[in-house]
Structures are given as structure tokens and as C-alpha cells.
ZAZAKOL-72354 format. One record per residue: residue number from 1; residue in one letter; x, y, z of N, C-alpha, C in turn. Coordinates in nm, 2 decimals, always signed. Layout:
+-----+------+--------+--------+--------+--------+--------+--------+--------+--------+--------+
: seq : type :    n_x :    n_y :    n_z :   ca_x :   ca_y :   ca_z :    c_x :    c_y :    c_z :
+-----+------+--------+--------+--------+--------+--------+--------+--------+--------+--------+
: NUM :    A :      X :      Y :      Z :      X :      Y :      Z :      X :      Y :      Z :
...
+-----+------+--------+--------+--------+--------+--------+--------+--------+--------+--------+
//
This chain:
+-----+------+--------+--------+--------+--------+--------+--------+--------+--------+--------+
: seq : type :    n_x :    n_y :    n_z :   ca_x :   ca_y :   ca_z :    c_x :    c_y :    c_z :
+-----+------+--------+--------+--------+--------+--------+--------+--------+--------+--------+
:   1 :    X :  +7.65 :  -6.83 :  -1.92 :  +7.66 :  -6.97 :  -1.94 :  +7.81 :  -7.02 :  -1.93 :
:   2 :    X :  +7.82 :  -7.13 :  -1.86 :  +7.96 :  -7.16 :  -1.86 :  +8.00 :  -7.26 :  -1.99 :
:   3 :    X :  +8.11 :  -7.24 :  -2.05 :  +8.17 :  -7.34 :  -2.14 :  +8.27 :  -7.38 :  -2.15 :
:   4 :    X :  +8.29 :  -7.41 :  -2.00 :  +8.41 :  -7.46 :  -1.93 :  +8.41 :  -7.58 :  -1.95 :
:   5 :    X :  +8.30 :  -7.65 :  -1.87 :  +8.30 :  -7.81 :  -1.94 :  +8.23 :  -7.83 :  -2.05 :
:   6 :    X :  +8.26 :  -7.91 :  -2.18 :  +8.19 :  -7.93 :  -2.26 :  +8.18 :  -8.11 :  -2.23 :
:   7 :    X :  +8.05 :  -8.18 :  -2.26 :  +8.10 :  -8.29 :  -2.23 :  +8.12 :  -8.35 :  -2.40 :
:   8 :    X :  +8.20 :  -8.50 :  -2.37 :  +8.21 :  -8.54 :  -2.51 :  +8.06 :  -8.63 :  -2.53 :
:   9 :    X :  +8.03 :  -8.64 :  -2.61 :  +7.93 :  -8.68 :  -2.70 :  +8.01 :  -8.80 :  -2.80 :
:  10 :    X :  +8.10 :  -8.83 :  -2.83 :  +8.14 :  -8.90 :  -2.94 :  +8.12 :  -9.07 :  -2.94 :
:  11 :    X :  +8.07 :  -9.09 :  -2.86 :  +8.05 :  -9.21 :  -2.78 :  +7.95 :  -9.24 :  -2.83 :
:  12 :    X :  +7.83 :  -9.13 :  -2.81 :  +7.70 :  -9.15 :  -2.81 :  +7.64 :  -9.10 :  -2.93 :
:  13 :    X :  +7.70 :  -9.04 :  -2.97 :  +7.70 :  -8.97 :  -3.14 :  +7.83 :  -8.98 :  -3.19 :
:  14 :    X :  +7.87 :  -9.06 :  -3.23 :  +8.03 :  -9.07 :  -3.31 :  +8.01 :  -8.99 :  -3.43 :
:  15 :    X :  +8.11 :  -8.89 :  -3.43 :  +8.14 :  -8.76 :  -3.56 :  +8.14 :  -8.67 :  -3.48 :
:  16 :    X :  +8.00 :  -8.67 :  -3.42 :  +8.01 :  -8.51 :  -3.37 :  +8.07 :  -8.47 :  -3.22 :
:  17 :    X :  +8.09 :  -8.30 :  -3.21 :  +8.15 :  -8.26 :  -3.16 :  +8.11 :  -8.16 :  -3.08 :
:  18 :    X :  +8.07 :  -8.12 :  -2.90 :  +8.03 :  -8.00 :  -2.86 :  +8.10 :  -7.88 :  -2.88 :
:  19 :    X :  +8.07 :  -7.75 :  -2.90 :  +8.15 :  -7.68 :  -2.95 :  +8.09 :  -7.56 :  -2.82 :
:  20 :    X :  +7.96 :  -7.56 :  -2.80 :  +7.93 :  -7.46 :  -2.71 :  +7.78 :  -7.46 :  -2.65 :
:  21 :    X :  +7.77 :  -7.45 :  -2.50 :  +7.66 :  -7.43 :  -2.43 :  +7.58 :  -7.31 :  -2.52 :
:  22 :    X :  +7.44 :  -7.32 :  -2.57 :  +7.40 :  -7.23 :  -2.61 :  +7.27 :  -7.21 :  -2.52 :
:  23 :    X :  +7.22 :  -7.28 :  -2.41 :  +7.09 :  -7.23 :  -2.36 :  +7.07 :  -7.34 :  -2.25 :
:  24 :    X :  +7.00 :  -7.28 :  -2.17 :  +6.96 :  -7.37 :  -2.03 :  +6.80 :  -7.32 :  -1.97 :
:  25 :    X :  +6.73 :  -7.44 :  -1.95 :  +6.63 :  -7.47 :  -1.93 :  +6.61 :  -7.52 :  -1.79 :
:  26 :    X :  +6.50 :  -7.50 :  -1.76 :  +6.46 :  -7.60 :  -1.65 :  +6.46 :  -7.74 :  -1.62 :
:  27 :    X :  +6.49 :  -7.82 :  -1.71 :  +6.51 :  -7.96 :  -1.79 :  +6.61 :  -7.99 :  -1.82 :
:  28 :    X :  +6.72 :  -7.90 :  -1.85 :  +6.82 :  -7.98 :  -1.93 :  +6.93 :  -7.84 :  -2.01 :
:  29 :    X :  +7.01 :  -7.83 :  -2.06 :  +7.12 :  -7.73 :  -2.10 :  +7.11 :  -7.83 :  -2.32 :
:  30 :    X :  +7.09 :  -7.71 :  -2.36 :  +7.13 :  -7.72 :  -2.53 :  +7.26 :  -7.69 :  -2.57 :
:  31 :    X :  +7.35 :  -7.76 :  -2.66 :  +7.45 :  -7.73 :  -2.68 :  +7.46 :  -7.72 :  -2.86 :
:  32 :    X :  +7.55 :  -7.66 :  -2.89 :  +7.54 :  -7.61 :  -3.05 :  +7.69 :  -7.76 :  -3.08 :
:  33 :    X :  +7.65 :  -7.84 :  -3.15 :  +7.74 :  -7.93 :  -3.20 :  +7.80 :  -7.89 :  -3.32 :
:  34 :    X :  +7.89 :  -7.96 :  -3.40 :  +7.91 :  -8.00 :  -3.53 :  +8.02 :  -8.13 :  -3.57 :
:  35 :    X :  +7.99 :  -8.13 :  -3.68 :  +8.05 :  -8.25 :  -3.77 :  +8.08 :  -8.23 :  -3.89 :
:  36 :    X :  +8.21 :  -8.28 :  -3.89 :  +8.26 :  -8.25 :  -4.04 :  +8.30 :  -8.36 :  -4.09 :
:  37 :    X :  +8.22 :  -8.34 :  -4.22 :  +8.20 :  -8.51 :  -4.34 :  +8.22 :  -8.45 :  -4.47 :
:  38 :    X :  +8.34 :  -8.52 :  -4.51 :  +8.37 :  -8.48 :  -4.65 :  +8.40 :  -8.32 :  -4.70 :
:  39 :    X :  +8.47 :  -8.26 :  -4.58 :  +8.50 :  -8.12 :  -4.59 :  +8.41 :  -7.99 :  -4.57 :
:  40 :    X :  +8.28 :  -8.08 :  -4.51 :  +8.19 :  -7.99 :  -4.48 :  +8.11 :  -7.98 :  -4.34 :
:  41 :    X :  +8.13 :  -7.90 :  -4.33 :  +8.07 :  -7.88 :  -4.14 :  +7.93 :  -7.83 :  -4.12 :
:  42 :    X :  +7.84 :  -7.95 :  -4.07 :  +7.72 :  -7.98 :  -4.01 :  +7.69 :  -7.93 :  -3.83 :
:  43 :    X :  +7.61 :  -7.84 :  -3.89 :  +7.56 :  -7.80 :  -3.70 :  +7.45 :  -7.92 :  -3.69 :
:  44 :    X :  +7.43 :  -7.90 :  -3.55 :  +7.32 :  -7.96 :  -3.49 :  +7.28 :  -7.92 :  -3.33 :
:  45 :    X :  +7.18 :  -7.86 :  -3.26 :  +7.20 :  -7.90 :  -3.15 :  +7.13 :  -8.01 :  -3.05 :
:  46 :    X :  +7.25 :  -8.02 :  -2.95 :  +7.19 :  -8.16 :  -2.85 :  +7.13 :  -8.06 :  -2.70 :
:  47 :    X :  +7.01 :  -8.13 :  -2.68 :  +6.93 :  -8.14 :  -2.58 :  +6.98 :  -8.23 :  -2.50 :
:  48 :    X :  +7.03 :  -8.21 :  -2.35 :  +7.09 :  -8.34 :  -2.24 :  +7.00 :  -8.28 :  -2.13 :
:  49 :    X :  +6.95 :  -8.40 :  -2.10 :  +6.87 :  -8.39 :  -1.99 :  +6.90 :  -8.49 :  -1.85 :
:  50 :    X :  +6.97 :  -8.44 :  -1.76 :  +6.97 :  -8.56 :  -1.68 :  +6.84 :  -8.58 :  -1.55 :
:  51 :    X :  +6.82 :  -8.70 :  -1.50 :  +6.76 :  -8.74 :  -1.44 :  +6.81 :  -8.85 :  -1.33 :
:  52 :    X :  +6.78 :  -8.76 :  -1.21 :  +6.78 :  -8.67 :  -1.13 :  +6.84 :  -8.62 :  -1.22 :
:  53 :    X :  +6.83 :  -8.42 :  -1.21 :  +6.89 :  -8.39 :  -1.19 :  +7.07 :  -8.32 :  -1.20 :
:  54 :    X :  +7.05 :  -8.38 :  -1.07 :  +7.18 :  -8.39 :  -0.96 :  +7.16 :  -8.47 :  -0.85 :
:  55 :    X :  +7.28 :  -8.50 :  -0.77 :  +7.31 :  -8.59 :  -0.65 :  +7.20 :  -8.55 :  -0.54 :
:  56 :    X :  +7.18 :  -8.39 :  -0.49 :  +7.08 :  -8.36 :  -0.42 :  +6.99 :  -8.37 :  -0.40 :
:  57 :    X :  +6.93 :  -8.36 :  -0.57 :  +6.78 :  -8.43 :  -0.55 :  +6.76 :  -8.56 :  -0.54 :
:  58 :    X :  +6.79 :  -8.63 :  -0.57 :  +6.80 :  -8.81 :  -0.51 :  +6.80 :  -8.83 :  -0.40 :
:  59 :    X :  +6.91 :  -8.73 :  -0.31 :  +6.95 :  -8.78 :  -0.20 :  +6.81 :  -8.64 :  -0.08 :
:  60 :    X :  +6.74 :  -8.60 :  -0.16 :  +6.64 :  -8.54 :  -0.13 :  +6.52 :  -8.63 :  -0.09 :
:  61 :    X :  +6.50 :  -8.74 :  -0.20 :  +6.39 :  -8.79 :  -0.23 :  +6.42 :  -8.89 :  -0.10 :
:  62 :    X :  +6.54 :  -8.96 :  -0.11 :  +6.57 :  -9.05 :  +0.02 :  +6.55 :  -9.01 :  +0.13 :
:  63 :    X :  +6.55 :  -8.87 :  +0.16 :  +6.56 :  -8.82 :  +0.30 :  +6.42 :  -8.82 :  +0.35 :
:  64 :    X :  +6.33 :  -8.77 :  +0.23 :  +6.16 :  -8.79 :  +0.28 :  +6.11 :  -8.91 :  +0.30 :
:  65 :    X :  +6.20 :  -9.02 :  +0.29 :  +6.20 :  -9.17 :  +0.36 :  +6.18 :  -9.26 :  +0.21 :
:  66 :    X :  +6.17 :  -9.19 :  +0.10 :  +6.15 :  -9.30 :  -0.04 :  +6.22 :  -9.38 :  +0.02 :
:  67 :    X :  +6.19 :  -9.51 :  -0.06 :  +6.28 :  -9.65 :  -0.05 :  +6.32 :  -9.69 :  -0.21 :
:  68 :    X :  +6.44 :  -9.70 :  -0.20 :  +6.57 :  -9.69 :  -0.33 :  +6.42 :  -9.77 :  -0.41 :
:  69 :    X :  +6.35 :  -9.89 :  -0.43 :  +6.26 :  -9.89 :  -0.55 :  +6.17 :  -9.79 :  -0.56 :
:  70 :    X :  +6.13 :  -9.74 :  -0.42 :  +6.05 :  -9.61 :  -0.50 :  +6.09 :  -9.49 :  -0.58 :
:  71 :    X :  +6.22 :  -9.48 :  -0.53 :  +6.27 :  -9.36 :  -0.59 :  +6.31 :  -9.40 :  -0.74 :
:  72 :    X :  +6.36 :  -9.50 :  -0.75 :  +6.45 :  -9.54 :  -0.88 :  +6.26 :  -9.56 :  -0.95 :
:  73 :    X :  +6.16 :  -9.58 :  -0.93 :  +6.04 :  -9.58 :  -0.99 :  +6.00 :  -9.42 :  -1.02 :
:  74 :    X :  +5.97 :  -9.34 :  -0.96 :  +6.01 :  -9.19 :  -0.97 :  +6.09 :  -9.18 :  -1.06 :
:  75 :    X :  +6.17 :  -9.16 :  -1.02 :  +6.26 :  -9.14 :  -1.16 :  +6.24 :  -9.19 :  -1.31 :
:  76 :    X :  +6.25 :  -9.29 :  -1.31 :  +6.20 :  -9.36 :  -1.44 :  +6.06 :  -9.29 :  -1.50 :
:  77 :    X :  +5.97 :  -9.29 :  -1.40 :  +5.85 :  -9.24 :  -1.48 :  +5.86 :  -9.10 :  -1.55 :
:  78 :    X :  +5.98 :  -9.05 :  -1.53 :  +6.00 :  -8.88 :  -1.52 :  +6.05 :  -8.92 :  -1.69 :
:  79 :    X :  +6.13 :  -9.02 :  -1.65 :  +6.22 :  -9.05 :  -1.81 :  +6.12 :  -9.13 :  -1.90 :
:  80 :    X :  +6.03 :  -9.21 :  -1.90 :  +5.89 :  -9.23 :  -1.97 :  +5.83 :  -9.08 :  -1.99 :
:  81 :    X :  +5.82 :  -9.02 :  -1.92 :  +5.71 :  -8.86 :  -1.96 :  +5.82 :  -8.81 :  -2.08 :
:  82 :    X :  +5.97 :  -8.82 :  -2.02 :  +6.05 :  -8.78 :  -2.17 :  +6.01 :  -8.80 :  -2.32 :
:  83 :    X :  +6.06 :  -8.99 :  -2.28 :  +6.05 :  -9.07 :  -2.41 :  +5.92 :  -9.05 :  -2.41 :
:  84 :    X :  +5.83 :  -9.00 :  -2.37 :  +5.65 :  -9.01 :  -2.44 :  +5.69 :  -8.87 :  -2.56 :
:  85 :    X :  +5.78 :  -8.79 :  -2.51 :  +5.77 :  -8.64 :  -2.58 :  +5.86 :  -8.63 :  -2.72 :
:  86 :    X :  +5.97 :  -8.70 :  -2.72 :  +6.02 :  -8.75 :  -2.80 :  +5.97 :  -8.81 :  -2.91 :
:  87 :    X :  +5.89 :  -8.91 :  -2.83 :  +5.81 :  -9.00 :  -2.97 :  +5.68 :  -8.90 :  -3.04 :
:  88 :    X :  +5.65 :  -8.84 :  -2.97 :  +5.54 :  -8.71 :  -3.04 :  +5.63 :  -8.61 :  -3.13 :
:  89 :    X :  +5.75 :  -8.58 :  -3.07 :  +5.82 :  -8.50 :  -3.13 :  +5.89 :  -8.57 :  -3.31 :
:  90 :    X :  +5.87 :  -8.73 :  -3.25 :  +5.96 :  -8.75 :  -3.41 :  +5.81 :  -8.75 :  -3.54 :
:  91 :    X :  +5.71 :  -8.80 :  -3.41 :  +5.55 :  -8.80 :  -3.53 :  +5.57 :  -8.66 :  -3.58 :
:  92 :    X :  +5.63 :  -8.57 :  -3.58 :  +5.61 :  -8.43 :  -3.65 :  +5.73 :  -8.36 :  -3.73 :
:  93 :    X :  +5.83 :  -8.48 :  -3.74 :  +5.95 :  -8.46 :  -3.82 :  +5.91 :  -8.42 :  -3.94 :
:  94 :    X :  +5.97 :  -8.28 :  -3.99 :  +5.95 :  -8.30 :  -4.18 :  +5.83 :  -8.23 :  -4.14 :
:  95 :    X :  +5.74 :  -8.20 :  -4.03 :  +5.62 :  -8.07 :  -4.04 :  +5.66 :  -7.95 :  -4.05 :
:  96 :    X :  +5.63 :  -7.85 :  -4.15 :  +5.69 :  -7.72 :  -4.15 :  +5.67 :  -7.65 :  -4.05 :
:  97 :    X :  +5.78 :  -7.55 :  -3.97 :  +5.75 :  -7.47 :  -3.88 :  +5.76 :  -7.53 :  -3.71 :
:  98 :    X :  +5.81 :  -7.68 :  -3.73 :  +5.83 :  -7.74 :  -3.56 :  +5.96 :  -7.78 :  -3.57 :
:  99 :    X :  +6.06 :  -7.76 :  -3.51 :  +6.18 :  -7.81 :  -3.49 :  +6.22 :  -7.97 :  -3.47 :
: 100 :    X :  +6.28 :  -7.98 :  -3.61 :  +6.30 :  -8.16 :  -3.62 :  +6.38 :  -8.18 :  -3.51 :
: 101 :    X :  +6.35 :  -8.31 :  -3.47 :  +6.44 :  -8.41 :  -3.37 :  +6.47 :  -8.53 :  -3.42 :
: 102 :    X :  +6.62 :  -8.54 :  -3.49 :  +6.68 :  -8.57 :  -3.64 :  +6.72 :  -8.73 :  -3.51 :
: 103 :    X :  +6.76 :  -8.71 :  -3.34 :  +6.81 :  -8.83 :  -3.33 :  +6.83 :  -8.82 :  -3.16 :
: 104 :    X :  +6.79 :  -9.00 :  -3.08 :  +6.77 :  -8.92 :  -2.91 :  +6.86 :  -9.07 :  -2.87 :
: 105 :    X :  +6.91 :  -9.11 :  -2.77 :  +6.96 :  -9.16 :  -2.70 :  +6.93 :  -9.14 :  -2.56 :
: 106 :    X :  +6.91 :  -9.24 :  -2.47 :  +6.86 :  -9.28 :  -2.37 :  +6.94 :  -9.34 :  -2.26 :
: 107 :    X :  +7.02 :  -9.28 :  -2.17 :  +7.17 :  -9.35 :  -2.14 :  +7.14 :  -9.37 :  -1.96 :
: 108 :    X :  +7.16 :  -9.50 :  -1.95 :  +7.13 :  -9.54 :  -1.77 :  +7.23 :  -9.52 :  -1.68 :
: 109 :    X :  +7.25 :  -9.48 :  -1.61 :  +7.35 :  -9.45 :  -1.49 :  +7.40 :  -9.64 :  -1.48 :
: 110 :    X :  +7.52 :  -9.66 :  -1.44 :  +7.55 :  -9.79 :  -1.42 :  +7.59 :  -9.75 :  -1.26 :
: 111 :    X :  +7.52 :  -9.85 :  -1.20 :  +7.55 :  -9.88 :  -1.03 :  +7.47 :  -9.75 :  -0.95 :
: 112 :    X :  +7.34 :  -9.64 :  -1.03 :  +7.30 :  -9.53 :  -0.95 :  +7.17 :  -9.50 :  -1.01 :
: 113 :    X :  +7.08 :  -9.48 :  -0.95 :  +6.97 :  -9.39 :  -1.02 :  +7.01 :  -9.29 :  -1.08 :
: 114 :    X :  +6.99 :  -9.33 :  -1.21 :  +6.98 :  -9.18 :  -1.31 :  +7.02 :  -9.23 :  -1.45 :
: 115 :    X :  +6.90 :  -9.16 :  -1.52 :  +6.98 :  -9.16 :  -1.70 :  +6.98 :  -9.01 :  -1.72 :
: 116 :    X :  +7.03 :  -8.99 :  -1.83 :  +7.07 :  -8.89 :  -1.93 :  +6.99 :  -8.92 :  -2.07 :
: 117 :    X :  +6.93 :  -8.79 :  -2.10 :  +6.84 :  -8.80 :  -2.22 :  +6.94 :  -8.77 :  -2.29 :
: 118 :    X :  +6.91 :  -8.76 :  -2.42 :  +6.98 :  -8.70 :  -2.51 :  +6.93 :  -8.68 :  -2.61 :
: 119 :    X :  +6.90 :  -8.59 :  -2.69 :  +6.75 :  -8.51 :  -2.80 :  +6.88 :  -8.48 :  -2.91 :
: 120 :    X :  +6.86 :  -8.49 :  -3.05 :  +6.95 :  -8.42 :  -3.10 :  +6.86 :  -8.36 :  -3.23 :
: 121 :    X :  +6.88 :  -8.19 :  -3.24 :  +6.77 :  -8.18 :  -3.34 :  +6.86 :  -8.07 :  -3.41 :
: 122 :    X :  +6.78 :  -8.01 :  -3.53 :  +6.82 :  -7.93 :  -3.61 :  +6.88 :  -7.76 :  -3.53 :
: 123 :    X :  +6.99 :  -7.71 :  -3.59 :  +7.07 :  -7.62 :  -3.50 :  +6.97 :  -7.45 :  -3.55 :
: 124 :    X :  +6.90 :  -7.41 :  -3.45 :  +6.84 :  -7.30 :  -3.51 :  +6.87 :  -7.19 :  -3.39 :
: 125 :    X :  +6.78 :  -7.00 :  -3.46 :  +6.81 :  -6.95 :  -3.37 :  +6.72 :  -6.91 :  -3.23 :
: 126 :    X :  +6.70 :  -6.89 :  -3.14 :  +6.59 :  -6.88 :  -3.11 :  +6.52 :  -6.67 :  -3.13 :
: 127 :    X :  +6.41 :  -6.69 :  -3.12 :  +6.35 :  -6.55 :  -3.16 :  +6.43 :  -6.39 :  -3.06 :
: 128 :    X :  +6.46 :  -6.49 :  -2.96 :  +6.53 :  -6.39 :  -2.84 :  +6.63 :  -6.35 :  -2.93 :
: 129 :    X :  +6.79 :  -6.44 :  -2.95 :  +6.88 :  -6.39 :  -3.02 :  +6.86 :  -6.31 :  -3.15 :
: 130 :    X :  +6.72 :  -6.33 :  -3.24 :  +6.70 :  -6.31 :  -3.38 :  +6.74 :  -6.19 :  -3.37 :
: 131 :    X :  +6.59 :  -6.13 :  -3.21 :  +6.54 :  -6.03 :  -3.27 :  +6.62 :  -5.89 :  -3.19 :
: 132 :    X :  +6.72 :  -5.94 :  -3.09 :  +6.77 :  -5.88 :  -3.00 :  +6.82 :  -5.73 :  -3.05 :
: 133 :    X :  +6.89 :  -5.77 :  -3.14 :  +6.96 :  -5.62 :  -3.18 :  +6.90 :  -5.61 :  -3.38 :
: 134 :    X :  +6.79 :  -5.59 :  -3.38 :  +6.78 :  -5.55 :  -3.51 :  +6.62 :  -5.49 :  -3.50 :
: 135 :    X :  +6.60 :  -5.44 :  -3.61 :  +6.43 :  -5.39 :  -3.60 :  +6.37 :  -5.44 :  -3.71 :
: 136 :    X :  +6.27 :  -5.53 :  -3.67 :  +6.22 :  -5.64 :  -3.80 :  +6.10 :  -5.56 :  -3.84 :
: 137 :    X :  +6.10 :  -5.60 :  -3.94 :  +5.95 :  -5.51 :  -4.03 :  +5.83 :  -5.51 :  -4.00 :
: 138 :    X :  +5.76 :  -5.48 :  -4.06 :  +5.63 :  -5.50 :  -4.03 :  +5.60 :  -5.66 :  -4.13 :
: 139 :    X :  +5.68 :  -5.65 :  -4.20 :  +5.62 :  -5.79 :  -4.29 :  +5.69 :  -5.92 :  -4.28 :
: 140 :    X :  +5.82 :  -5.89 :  -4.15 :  +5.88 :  -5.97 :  -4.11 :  +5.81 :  -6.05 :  -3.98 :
: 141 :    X :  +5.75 :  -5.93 :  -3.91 :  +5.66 :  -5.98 :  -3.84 :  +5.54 :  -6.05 :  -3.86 :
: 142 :    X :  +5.50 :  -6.00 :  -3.93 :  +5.38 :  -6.12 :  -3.96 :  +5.36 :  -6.21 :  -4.05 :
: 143 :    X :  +5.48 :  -6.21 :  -4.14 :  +5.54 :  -6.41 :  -4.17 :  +5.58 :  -6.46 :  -4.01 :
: 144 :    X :  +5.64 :  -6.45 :  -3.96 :  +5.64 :  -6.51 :  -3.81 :  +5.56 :  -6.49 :  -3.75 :
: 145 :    X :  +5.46 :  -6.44 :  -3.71 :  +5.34 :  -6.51 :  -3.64 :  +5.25 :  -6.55 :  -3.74 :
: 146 :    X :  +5.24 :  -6.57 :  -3.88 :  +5.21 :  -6.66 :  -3.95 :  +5.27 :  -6.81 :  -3.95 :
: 147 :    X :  +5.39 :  -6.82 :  -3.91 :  +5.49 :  -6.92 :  -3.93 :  +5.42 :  -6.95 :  -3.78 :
: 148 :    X :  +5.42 :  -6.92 :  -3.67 :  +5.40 :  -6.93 :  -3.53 :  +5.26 :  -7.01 :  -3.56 :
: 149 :    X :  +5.15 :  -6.97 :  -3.59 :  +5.01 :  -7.03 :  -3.62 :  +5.05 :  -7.14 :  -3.64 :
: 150 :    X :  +5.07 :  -7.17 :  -3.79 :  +5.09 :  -7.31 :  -3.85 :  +5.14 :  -7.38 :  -3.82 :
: 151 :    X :  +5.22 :  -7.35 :  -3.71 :  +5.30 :  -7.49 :  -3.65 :  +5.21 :  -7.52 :  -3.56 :
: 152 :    X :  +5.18 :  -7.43 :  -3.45 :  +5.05 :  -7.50 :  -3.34 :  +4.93 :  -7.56 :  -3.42 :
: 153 :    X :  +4.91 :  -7.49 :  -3.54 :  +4.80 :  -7.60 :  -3.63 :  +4.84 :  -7.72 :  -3.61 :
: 154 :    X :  +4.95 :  -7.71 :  -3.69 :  +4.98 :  -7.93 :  -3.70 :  +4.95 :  -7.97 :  -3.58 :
: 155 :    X :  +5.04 :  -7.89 :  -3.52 :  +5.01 :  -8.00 :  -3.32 :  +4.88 :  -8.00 :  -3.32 :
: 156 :    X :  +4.79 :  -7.91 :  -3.32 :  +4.63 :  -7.90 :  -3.28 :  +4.58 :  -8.04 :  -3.37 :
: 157 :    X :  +4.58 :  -8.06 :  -3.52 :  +4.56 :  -8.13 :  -3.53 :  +4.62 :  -8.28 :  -3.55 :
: 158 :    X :  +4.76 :  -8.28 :  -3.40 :  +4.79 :  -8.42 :  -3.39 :  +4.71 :  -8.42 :  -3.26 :
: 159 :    X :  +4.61 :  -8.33 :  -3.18 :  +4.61 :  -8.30 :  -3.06 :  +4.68 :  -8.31 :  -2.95 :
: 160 :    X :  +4.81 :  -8.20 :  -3.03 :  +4.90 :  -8.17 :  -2.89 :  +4.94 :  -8.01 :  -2.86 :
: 161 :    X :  +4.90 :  -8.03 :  -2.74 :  +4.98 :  -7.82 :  -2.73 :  +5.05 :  -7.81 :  -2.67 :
: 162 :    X :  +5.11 :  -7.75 :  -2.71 :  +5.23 :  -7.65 :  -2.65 :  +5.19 :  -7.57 :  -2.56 :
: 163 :    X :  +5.27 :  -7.62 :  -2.49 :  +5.20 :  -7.53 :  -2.30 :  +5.35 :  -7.45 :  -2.25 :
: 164 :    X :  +5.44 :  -7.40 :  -2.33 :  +5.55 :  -7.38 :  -2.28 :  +5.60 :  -7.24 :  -2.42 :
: 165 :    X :  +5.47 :  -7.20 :  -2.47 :  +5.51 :  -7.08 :  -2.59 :  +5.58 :  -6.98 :  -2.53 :
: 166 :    X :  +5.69 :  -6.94 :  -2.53 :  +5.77 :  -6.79 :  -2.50 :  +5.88 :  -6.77 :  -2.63 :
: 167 :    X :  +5.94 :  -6.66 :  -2.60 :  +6.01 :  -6.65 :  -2.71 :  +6.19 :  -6.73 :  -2.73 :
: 168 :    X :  +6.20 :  -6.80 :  -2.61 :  +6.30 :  -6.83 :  -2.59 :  +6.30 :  -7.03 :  -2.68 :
: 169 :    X :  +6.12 :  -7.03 :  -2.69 :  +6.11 :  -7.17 :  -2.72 :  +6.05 :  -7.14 :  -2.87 :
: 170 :    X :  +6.09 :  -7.00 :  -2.89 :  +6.07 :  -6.98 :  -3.10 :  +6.17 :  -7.00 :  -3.12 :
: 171 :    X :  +6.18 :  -7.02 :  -3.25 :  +6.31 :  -7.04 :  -3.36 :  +6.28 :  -6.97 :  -3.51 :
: 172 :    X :  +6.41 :  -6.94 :  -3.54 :  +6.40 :  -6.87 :  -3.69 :  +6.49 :  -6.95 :  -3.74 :
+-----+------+--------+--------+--------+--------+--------+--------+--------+--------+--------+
//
């Protein structure tokens, strides 16, 4: 992962601070933040998602003959399927075992198709890094896939699933 560019955030979250690329998705790159208030330093990480993409895929969509309202409609609906996931994700704030999404911003390209999401949720590890170099118990394991159940409970009974379970999208 590169952590060459970090971008600034202070604009769109004033206090905090990117500190380092910690993970990249199909969607979007997670970065580990913090903020220091009153002598104490708060993690958090931000989820950025842009849409498009990149320059190529826009100028992709143009080339298959879209017309700039169709494409800039495309797009948008991609950032509605976001903000739909977001607003499910804050209905579950404060549910044990699902990773809070403490704060999101929604930012428009001026003069181009495209926004930037911005997800900001609680700084955790994921199961890949936990479990990488250590040998967890037998009774460590099965509090975590105890802990793993009960969180898909809640969703089941907000009726929503998680279609995206691997270990890269657990947390400890």
C-alpha cells in the first residue's frame, strides 16, 4: 500500500488527521486517522470512496456513446446505492458486534462528474491482521464465531445480509 499521498481530510473533518493507508477494497481505500483533544489521541478510520472511480472510467462510459446526463445519472445512482448503505449502517450504531459509522460526508466534484464518499467509523483490527502471526485458542475461537453470529443476527433481524463475509471484512 502506498502512503505516499495521504490526503488531508481537515476540511471535511476538522481535528482530524490521516496518518496511514490501512486497506483497499474494491470500492474505496480505508485510512487509520487521529485527533488529539485535550492531550489525548483518538483513532478512527475513514472509508473514501470516489465515484467514478477515476478519469478512465467516465471517459469509458462516454466512449460507449453515454450522453454527459446519462452518465452523470449513472453515477449518481451508484452514490444513492452508497448513501442507501450508510443510512442502514447508522440504523445499527451502538449494536454489539457491527462496526459503528460514528460520521459520513458526501462531497460533489465542482465543474465534473464525480463525488467522494466519505464513511468515518470506529478504528478496529481486521481478523487477517489479528490472527496473522499468533495461535488463538480454542476458546478464542469460539467467542469469535460467537461474536460473528450475533452480529449477522441483528442484520437478519433488521433484514439485511451481509453478502461480502471474508476475513478481511471481520474485526476484533
Amino acid at each position: 500500500m502506498d502512503n505516499n499521498f495521504l490526503p488531508d481530510i481537515s476540511q471535511i473533518f476538522p481535528g482530524w488527521t490521516i496518518v496511514k493507508l490501512v486497506g483497499e477494497g474494491s470500492f474505496g481505500k480505508v485510512y487509520k486517522c487521529v485527533k488529539n483533544e485535550l492531550g489525548i489521541e483518538i483513532s478512527g478510520a475513514l472509508k473514501v470512496i470516489s465515484i467514478p472511480q477515476n478519469k478512465s472510467e467516465l471517459d469509458t462510459i462516454r466512449l460507449e456513446g453515454m450522453s454527459e446526463i446519462a452518465a452523470r445519472s449513472y453515477f449518481e445512482e451508484m452514490v444513492n446505492d452508497f448513501t442507501n448503505e450508510i443510512k442502514v449502517m447508522l440504523t445499527l450504531k451502538g449494536a454489539p458486534n457491527i462496526v459503528t459509522v460514528e460520521n459520513f460526508k458526501i462531497v460533489e466534484h465542482q465543474g465534473e462528474i464525480g463525488w467522494d464518499i466519505y464513511i468515518f467509523m470506529e478504528f478496529l483490527t481486521t481478523f487477517t491482521s489479528y490472527s496473522a502471526n499468533r495461535e488463538m485458542t480454542e476458546k478464542e475461537v469460539k467467542r469469535f464465531g460467537i461474536d460473528i453470529c450475533n452480529g449477522l443476527e441483528v442484520c437478519g433481524r433488521k433484514s439485511i445480509i451481509h453478502s461480502d463475509i471474508k476475513p478481511d471484512n471481520l474485526f476484533v
